[in-house]
Backbone as a printed PyTorch tensor [residue, N CA C, xyz], in Angstrom:
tensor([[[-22.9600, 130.7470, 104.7520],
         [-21.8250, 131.3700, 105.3980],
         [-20.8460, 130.3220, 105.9340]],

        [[-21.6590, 129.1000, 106.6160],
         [-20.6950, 128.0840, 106.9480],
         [-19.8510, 127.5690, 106.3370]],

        [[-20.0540, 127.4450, 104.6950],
         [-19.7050, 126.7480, 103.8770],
         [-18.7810, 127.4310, 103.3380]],

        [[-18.4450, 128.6420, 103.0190],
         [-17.7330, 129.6450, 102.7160],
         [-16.4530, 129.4690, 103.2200]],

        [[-16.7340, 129.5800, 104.6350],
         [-15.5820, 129.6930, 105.7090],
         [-14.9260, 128.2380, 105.4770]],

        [[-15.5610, 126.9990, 105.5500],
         [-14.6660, 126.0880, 105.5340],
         [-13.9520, 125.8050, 104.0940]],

        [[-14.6630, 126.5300, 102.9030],
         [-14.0620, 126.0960, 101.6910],
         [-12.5770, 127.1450, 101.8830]],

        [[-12.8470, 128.4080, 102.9320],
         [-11.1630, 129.1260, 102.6380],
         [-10.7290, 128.6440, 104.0910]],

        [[-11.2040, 127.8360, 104.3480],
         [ -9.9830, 126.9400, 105.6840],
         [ -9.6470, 125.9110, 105.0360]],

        [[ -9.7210, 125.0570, 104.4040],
         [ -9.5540, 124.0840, 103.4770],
         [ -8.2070, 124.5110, 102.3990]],

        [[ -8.7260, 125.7480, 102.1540],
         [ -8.1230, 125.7710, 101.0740],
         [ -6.5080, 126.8750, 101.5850]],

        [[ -6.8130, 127.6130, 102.3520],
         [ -5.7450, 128.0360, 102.9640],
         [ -4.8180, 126.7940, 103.9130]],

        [[ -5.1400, 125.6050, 104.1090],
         [ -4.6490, 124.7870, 104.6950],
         [ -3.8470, 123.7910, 103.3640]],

        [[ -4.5710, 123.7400, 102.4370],
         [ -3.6110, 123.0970, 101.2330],
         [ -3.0210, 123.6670, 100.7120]],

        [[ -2.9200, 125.4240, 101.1570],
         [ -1.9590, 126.4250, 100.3320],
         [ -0.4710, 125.8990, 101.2810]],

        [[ -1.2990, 125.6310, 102.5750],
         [  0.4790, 125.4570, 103.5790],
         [  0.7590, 124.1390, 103.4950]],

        [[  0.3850, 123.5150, 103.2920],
         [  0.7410, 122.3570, 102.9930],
         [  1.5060, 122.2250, 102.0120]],

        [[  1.3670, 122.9710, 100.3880],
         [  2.1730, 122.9720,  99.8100],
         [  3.3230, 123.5960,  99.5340]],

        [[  3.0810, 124.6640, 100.2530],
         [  4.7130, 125.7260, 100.5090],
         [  5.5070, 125.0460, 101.0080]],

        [[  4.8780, 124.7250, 102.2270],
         [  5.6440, 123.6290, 103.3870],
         [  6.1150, 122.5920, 102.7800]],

        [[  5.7610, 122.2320, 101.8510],
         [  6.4950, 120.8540, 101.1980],
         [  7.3010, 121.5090, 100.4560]],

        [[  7.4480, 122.2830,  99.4870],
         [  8.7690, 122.9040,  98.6470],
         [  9.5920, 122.5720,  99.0590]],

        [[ 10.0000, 122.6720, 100.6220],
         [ 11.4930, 122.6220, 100.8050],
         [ 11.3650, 121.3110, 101.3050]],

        [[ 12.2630, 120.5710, 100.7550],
         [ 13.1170, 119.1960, 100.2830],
         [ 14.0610, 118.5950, 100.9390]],

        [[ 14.7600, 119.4790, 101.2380],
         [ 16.2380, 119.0560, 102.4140],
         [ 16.1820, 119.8100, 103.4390]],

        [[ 17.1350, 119.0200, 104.6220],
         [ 17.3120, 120.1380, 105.6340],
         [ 18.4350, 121.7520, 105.5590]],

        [[ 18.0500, 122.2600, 106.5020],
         [ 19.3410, 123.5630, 106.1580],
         [ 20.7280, 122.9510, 105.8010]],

        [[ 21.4170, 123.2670, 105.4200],
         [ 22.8020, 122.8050, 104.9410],
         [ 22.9450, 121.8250, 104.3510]],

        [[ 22.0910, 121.3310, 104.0500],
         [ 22.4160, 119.8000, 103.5280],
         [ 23.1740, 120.0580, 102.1160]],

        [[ 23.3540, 120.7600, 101.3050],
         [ 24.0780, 121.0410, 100.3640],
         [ 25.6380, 121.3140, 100.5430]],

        [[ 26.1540, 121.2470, 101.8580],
         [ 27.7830, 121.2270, 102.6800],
         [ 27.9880, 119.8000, 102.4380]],

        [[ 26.9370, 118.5400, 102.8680],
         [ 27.6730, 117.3150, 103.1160],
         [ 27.9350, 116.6870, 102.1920]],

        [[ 29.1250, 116.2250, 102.3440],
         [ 29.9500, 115.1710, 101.4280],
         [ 31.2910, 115.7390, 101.2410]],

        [[ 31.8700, 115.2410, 100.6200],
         [ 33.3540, 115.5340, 100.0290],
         [ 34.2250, 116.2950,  99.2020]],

        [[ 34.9350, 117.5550,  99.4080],
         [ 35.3770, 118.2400,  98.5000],
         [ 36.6590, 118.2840,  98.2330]],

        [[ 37.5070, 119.0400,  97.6520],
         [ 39.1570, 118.5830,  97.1070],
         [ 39.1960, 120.2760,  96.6830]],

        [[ 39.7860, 120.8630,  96.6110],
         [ 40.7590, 122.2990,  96.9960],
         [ 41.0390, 122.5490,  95.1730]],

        [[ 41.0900, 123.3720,  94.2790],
         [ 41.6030, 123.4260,  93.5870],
         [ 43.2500, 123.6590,  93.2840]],

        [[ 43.3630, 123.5910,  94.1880],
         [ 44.9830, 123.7050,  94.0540],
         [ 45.6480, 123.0260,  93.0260]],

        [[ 46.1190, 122.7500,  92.2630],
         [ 47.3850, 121.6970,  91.6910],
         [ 48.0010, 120.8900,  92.0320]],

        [[ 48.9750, 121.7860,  93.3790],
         [ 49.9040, 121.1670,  93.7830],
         [ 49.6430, 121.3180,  95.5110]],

        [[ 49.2680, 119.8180,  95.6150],
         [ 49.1140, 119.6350,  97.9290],
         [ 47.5940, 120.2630,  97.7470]],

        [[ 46.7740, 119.6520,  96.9430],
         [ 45.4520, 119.6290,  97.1370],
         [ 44.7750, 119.6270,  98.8630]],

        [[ 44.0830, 120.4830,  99.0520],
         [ 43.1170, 120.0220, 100.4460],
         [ 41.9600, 119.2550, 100.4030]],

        [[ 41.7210, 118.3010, 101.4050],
         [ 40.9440, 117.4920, 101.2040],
         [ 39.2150, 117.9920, 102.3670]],

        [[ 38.1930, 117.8340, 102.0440],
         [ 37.4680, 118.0790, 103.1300],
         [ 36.2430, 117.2790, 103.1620]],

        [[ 35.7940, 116.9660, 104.6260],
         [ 34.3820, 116.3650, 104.3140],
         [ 33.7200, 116.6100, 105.8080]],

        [[ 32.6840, 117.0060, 105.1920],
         [ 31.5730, 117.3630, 105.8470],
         [ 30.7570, 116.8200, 106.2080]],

        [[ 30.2750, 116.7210, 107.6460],
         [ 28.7750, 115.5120, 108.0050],
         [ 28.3150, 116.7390, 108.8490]],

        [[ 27.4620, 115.6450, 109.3810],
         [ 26.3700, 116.5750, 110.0750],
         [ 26.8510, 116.0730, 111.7540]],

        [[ 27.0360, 116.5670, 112.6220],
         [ 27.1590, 116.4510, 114.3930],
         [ 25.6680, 117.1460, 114.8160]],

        [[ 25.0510, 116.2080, 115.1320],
         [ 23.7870, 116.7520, 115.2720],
         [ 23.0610, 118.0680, 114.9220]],

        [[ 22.9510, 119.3410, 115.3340],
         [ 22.2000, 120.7270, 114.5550],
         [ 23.3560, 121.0610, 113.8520]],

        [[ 24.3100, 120.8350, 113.9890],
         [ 25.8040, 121.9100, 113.7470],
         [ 26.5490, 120.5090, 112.2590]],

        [[ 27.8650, 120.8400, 112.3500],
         [ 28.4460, 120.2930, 111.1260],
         [ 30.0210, 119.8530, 111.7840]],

        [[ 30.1970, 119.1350, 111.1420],
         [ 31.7480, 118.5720, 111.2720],
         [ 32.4940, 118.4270, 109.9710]],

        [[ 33.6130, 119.5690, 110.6000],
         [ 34.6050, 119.8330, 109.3320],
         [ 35.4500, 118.6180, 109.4100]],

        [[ 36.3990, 117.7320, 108.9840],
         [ 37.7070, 117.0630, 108.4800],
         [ 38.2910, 117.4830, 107.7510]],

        [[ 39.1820, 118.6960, 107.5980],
         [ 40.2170, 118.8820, 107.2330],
         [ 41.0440, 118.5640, 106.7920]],

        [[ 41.9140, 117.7460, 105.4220],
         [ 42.9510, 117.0530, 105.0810],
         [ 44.0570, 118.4390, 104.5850]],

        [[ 45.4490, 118.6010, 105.3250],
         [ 45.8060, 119.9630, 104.5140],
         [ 47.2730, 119.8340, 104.5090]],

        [[ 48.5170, 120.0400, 103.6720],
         [ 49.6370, 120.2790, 103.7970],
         [ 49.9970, 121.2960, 104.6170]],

        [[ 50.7550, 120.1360, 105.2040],
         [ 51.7010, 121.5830, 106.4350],
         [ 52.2480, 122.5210, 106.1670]],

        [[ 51.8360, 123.6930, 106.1260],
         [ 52.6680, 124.8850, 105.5930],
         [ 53.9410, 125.0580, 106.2870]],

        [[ 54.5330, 124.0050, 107.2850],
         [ 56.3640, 123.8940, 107.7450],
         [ 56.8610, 122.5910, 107.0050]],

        [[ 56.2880, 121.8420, 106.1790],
         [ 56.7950, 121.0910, 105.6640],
         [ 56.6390, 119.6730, 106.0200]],

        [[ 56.6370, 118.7150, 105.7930],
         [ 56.1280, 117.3010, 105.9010],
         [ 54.9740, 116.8670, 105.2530]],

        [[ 54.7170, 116.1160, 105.5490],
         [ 53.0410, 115.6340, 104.9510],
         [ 52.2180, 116.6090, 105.5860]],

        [[ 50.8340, 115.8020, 105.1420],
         [ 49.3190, 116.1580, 105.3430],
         [ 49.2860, 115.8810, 106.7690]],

        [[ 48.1920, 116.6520, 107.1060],
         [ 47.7820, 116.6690, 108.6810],
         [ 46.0940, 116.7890, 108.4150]],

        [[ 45.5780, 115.7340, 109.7270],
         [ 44.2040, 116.2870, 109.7080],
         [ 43.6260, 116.7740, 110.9870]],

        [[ 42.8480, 118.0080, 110.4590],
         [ 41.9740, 118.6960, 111.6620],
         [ 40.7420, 118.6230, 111.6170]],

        [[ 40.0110, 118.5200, 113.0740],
         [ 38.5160, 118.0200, 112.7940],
         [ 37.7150, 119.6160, 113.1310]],

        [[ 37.1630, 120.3080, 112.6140],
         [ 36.5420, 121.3120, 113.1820],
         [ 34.8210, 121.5090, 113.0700]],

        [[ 34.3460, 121.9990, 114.0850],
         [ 33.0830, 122.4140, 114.2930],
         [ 32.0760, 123.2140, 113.3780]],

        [[ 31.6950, 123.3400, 112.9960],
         [ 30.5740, 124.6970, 112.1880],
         [ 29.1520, 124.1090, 112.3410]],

        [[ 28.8050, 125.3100, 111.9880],
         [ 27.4820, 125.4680, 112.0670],
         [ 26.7850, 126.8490, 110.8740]],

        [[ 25.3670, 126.6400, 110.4190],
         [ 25.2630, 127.5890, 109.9030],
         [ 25.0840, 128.9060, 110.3930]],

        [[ 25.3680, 130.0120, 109.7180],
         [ 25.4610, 131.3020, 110.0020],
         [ 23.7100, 131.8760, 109.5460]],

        [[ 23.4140, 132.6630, 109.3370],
         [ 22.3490, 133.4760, 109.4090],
         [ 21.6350, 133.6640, 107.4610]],

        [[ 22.5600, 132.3750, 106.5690],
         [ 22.2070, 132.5410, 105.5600],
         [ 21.9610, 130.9580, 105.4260]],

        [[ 20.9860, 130.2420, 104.5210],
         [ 21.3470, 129.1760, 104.2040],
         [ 22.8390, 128.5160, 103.2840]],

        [[ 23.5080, 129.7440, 102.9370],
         [ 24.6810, 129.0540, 102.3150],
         [ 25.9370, 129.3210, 102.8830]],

        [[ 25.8690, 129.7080, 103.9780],
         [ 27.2010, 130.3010, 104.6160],
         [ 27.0370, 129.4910, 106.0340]],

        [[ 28.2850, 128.7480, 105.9270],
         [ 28.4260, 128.0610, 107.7990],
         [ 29.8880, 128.9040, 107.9930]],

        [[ 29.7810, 128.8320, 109.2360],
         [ 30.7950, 129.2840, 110.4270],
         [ 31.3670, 127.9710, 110.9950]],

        [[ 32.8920, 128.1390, 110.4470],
         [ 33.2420, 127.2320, 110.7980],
         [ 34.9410, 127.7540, 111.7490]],

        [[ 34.7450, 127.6460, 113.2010],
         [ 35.8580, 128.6770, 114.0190],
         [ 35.6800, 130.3330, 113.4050]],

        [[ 36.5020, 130.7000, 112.9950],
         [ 36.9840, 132.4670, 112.1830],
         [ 36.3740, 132.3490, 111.0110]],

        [[ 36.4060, 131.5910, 110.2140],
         [ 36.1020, 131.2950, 108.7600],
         [ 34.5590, 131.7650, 108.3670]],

        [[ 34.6750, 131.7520, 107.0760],
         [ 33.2790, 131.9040, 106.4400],
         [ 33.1840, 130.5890, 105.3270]],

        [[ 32.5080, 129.9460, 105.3840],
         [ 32.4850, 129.1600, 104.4290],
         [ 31.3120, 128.9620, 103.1740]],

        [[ 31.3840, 129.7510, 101.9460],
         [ 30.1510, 129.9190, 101.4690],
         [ 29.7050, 128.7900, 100.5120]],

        [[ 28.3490, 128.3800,  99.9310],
         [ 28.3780, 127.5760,  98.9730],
         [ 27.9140, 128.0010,  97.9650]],

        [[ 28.6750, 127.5640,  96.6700],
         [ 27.8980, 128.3840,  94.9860],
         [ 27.1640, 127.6270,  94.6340]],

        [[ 25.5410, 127.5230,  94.6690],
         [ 25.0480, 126.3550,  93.9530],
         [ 25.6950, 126.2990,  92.4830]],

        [[ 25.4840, 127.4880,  91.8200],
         [ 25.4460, 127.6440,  90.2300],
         [ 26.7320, 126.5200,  89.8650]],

        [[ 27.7230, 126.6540,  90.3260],
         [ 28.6370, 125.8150,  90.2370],
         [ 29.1760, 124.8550,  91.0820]],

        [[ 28.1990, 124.8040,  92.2640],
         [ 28.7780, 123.3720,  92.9200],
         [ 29.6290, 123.2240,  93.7880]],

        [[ 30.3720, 124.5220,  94.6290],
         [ 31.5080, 124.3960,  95.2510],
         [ 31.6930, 125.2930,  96.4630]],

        [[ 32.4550, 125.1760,  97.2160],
         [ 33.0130, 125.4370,  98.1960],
         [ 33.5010, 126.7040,  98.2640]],

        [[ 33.7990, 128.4080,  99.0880],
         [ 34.5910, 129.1640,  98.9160],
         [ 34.7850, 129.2210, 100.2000]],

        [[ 35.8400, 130.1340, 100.5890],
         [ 36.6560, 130.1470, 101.7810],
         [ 38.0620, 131.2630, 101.7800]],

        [[ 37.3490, 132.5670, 101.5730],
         [ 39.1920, 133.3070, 101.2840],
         [ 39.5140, 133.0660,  99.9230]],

        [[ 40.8670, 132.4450,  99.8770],
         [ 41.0510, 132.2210,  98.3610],
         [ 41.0400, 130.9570,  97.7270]],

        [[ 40.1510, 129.8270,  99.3610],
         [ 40.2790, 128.3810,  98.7320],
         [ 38.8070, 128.0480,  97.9720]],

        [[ 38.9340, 127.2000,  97.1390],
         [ 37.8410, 127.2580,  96.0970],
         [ 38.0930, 125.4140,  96.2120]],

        [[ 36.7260, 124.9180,  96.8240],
         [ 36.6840, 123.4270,  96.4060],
         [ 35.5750, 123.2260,  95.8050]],

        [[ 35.6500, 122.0940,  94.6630],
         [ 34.6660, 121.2540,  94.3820],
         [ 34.3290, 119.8880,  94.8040]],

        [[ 33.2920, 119.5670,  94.5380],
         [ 32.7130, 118.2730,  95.1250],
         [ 33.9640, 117.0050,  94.9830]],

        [[ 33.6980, 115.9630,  95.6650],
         [ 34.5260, 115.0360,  95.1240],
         [ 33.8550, 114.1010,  95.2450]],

        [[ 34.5230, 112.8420,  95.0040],
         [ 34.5630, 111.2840,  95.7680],
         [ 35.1520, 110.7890,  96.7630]],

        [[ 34.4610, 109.7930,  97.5230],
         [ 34.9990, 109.4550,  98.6360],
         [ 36.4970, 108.5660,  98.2290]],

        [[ 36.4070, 108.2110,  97.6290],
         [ 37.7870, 107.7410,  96.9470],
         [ 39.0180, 108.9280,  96.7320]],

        [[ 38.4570, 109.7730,  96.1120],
         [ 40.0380, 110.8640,  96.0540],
         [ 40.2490, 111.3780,  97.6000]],

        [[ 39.3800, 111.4440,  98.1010],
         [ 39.1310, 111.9560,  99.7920],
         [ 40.1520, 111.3340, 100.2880]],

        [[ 40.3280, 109.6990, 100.5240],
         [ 40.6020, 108.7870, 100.7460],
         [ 42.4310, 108.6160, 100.5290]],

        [[ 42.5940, 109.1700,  99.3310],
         [ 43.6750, 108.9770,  98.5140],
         [ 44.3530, 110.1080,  99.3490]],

        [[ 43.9730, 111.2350,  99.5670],
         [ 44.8270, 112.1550, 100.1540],
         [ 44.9940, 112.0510, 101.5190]],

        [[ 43.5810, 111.4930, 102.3380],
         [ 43.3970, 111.5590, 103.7660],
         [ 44.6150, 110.4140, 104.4150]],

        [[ 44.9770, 109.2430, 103.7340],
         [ 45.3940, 108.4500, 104.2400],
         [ 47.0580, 108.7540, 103.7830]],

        [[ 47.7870, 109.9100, 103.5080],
         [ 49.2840, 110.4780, 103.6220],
         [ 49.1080, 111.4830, 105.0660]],

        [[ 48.0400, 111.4150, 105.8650],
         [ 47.5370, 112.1370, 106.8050],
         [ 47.8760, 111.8330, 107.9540]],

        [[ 48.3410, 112.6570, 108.9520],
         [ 48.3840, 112.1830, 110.6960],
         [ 47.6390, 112.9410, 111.0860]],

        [[ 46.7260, 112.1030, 112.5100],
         [ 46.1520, 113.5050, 112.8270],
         [ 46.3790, 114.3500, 113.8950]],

        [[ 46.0960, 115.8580, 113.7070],
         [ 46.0680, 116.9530, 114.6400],
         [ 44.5430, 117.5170, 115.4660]],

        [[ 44.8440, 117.8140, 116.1820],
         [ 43.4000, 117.9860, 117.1600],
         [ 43.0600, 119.2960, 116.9420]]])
C-alpha cells in the first residue's frame, strides 16, 4: 500500500512539473519590442517594455494639427486575457497568427529598433 501511494505522488508530482514548465515566457511578453503602424503615409511608431508588473507604451505619432511627430509615454497593463493589455481607454490586442498589433483601426507589425529610431528621432516629446 505504501508503495502504491508514493509511486502516484511521484508521479502526480512529475505530471506538475511538466505542465508547469510548458509555459515559457512571462504574461505579455509577446507586446515587447518594436512596432510601426501600417499606414503609408506618417507611419506610427511604438515600443513596448516592461515597468515592472505593468507595460510601458512610447508612442511615436503625427500630429493630427500638423507639424511633426510627437512622443507619448503611456502606461498598460494586461487586461483579463493573455493577449489584450489596457493601455489608458484603449484595447490593445495581439494576433499571434500574424504577428501584430490591433487597436481600432491601427494595425502594427513588428519592427526594428532601427526603423523605430528613424521615425522616433523627427519626434518632440509630449507627456
Amino acid at each position: 500500500m505504501n508503495r502504491r501511494h508514493f509511486i502516484t505522488t511521484v508521479s502526480a508530482a512529475a505530471l506538475l512539473t511538466i505542465v508547469a514548465g510548458c509555459k515559457t515566457e512571462p504574461d505579455g511578453e509577446k507586446f515587447l519590442g518594436y512596432w510601426k503602424s501600417d499606414s503609408e503615409y506618417d507611419p506610427d511608431a511604438i515600443h513596448i517594455t516592461r515597468n515592472g508588473d505593468s507595460f510601458l507604451f512610447t508612442l511615436v505619432t503625427k500630429d493630427p494639427f500638423g507639424g511633426g511627430y510627437q512622443t507619448h509615454k503611456l502606461p498598460g497593463k494586461l487586461d483579463d486575457s493573455d493577449n489584450i493589455l489596457a493601455v489608458g481607454d484603449k484595447r490593445v490586442a495581439y494576433d499571434e497568427s500574424a504577428d501584430l498589433i490591433v487597436s481600432g483601426q491601427m494595425k502594427a507589425h513588428r519592427t526594428t529598433e532601427a526603423d523605430y529610431q528613424a521615425i522616433a528621432k523627427q519626434a518632440s516629446t509630449k507627456p
